[in-house]
C-alpha positions as a printed Julia matrix, in Angstrom:
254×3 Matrix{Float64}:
  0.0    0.0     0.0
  1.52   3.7    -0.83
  2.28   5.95    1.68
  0.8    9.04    2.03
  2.44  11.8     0.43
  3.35  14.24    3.07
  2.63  17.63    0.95
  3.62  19.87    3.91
  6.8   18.16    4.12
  7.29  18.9     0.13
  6.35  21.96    0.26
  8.82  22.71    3.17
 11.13  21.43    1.37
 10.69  22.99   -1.69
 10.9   26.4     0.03
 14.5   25.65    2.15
 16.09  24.5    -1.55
 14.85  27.87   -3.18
 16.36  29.7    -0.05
 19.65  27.98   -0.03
 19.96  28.45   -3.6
 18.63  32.37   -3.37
 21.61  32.37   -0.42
 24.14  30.5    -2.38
 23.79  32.89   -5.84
 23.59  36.09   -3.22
 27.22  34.56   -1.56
 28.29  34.08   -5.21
 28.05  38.09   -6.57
 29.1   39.39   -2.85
 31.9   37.26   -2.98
 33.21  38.25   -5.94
 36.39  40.37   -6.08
 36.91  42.86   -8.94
 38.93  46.26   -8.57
 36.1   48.23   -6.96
 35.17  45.62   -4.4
 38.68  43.6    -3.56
 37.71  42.81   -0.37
 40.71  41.67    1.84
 42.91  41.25   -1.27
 45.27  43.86   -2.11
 46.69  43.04   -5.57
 49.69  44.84   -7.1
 47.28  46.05   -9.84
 43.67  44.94  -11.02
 42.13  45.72  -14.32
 38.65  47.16  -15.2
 36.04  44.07  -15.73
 38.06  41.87  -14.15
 36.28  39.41  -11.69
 37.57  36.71   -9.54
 35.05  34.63   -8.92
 33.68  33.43   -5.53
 34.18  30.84   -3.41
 37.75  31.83   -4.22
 41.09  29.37   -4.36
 44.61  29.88   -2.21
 45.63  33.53   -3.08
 48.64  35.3    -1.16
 51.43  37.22   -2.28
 48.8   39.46   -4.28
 50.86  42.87   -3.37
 53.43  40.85   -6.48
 50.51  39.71   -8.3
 49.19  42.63  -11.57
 45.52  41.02  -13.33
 44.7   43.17  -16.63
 41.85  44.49  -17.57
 38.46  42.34  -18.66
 39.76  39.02  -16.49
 37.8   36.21  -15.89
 39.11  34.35  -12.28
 36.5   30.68  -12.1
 35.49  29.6    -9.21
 38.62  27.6    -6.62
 41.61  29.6    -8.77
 44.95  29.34   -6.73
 47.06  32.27   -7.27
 50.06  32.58   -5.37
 53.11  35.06   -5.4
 56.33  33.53   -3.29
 56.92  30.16   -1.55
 54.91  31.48    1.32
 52.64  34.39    2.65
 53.98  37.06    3.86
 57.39  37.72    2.34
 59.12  40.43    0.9
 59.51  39.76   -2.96
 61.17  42.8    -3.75
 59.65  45.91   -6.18
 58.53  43.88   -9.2
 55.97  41.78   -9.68
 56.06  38.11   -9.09
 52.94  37.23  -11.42
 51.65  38.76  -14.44
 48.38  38.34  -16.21
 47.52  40.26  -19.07
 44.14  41.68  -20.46
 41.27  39.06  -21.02
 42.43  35.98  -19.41
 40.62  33.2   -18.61
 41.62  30.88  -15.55
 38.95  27.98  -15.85
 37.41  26.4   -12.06
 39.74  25.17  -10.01
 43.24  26.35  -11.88
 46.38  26.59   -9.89
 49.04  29.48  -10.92
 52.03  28.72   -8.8
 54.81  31.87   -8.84
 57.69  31.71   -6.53
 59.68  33.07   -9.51
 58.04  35.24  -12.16
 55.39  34.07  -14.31
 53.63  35.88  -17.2
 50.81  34.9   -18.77
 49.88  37.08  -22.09
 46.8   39.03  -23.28
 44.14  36.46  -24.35
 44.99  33.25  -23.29
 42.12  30.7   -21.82
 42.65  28.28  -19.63
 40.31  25.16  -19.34
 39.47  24.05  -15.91
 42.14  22.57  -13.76
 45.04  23.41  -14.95
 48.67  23.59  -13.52
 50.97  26.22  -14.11
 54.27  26.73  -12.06
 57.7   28.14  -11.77
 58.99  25.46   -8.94
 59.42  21.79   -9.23
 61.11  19.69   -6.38
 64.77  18.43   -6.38
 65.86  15.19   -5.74
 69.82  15.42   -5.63
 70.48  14.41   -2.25
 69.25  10.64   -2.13
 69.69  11.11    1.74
 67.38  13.87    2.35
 63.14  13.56    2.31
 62.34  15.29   -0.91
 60.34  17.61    0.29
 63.21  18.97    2.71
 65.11  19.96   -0.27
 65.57  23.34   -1.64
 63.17  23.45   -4.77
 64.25  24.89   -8.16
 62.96  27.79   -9.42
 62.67  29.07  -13.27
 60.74  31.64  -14.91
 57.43  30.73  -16.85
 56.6   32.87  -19.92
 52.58  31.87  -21.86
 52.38  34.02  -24.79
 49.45  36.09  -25.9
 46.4   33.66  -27.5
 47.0   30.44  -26.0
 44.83  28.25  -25.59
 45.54  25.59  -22.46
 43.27  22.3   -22.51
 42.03  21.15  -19.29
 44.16  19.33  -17.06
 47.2   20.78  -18.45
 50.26  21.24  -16.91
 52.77  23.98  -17.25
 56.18  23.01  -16.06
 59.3   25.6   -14.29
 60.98  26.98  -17.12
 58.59  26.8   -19.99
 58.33  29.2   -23.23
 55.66  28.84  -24.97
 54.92  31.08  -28.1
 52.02  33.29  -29.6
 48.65  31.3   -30.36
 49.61  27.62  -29.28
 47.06  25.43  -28.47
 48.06  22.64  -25.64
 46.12  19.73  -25.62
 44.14  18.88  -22.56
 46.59  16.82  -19.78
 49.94  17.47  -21.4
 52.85  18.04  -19.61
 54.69  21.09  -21.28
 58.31  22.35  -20.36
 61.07  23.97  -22.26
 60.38  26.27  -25.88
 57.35  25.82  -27.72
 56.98  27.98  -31.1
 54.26  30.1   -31.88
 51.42  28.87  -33.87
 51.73  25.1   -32.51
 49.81  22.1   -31.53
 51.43  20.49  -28.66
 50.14  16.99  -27.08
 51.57  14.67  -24.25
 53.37  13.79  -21.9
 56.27  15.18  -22.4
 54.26  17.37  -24.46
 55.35  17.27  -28.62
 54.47  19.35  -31.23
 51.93  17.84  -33.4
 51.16  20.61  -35.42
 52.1   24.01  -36.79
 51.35  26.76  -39.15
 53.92  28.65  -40.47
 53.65  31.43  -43.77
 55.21  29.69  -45.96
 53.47  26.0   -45.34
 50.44  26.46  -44.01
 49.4   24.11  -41.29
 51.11  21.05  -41.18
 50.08  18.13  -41.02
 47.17  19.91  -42.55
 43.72  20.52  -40.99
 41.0   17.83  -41.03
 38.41  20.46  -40.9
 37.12  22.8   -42.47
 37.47  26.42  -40.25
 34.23  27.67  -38.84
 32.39  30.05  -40.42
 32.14  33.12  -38.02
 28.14  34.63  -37.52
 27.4   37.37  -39.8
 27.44  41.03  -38.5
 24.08  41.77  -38.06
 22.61  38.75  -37.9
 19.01  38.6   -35.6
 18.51  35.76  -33.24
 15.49  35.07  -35.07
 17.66  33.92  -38.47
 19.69  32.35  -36.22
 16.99  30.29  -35.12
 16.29  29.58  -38.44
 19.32  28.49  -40.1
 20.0   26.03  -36.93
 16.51  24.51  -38.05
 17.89  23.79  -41.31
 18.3   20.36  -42.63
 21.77  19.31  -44.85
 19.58  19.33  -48.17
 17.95  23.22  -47.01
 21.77  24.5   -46.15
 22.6   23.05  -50.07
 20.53  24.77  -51.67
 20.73  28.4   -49.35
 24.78  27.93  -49.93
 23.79  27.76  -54.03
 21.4   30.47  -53.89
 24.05  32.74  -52.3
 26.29  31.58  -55.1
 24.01  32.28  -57.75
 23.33  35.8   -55.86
C-alpha cells in the first residue's frame, strides 16, 4: 500500500532548496572580487572588468601579483606570489596576467619566480601552471626537505591551455599555441603550434610559408554574420543538410 504523500513536508522542502539556492547565488556576486570591491585582497594592480570569482582558491602574495583588464578568475583559482605568505619579494611583480584571461574552475598558478601569462589566453578548468618543481639530488634527504628549483614561466598572448594541463618551471611557450588537454609542457614551444603529451610534442604548426602542417582535417568555422538577428539564427539552426545546399547555391548564384 503507498504511503501518504506528506505535501507539507514537500512543500517545506521545496521552500528551504529555493532559499539555499537564493543564499548560495547572493554569496556568489558578494563574494566576488573585482577592482572596486577587492575585499581583503590587495593586488599589485587589477584591471577594469576583471572578476575573480567566488568561493575563491589559495591567493597570497597578491601585493606581487598585476591582473589586466576584462579578467575572468572561475570559481577555486589558486594564485600565489612567493613560496609562502607574507614575504618580501622585492619591487617587481612576481605574477603577471595580461588583459582578457581566462583561468577555468579550479586552476592553480604557482609563482615563486616570475610568471607571465599574455593578453588572451584561456585556460580550461584545472590546470597547472608553475615556476617550482622539487629536487631530488640528495638521495639522503626527504624530498620535500630539499631546496626546490625555481625558473621563470613565460605563456604568450592567445593560448589556448586544454584542461588538465600542466605547465612546467621553465617553460616558453609562443604566440597562439594550443596545448592539448593533460599534457605536460616544459622547455620552448613555437608560436602557432599544436602540442600533445606527456612530455608534451608538437603535433602541429602553421607557419607562412606551409600552411598548417600536417594539414587541418576540418574545415574552419564560419564566423556569424554582422548583423545577424537571433530570429535567423533560429532559423538556419533549423535547417536540414539538403535546405543548407541549396541556401549555400542560392548565395552563389546571388
Amino acid at each position: 500500500m503507498p504511503k501518504p504523500k506528506n505535501t507539507f513536508s514537500s512543500w517545506r522542502r521545496r521552500l528551504a532548496q529555493r532559499a539555499v539556492h537564493a543564499a548560495w547565488a547572493w554569496a556568489q556576486r558578494t563574494g566576488s572580487v573585482t577592482a572596486d570591491h577587492p575585499g581583503r585582497l590587495h593586488f599589485g594592480a587589477i584591471g577594469e572588468a576583471t572578476r575573480l570569482a567566488f568561493p575563491l582558491g589559495t591567493v597570497f602574495g597578491e601585493p606581487w601579483i598585476h591582473l589586466g583588464s576584462h579578467c575572468i578568475i572561475g570559481e577555486q583559482v589558486t594564485l600565489t606570489a612567493g613560496l609562502m605568505p607574507d614575504l618580501d619579494l622585492g619591487p617587481d611583480p612576481i605574477l603577471r596576467i595580461g588583459d582578457g584571461v581566462v583561468l577555468g574552475r579550479g586552476s592553480h598558478v604557482i609563482a615563486d619566480t616570475a610568471v607571465t601569462i599574455g593578453s588572451d589566453c584561456y585556460f580550461g578548468p584545472y590546470v597547472y601552471v608553475t615556476s617550482t618543481n622539487h629536487s631530488y639530488d640528495d638521495p639522503h634527504q626527504p624530498i620535500g626537505r630539499q631546496w626546490p628549483r625555481m625558473e621563470p614561466v613565460e605563456i604568450g598572448p592567445g593560448c589556448w591551455i586544454g584542461t588538465g594541463a600542466v605547465i612546467l618551471p621553465g617553460a616558453r611557450i609562443g604566440r597562439n599555441v594550443v596545448v592539448a588537454a593533460g599534457a605536460v609542457v616544459r622547455g620552448t614551444v613555437p608560436d602557432h603550434a599544436v602540442v600533445a603529451g606527456a612530455p608534451a610534442r608538437v603535433v602541429r604548426r602553421w607557419t607562412s610559408e606551409g600552411g598548417w602542417q600536417p594539414p587541418l582535417r576540418t574545415p574552419a568555422p564560419v564566423p556569424i554574420p554582422e548583423g545577424a538577428t537571433p530570429e535567423q539564427l533560429r532559423a538556419l539552426a533549423g535547417l536540414d543538410e539538403d535546405g543548407a545546399a541549396r541556401l549555400a547555391q542560392l548565395e552563389t548564384e546571388g
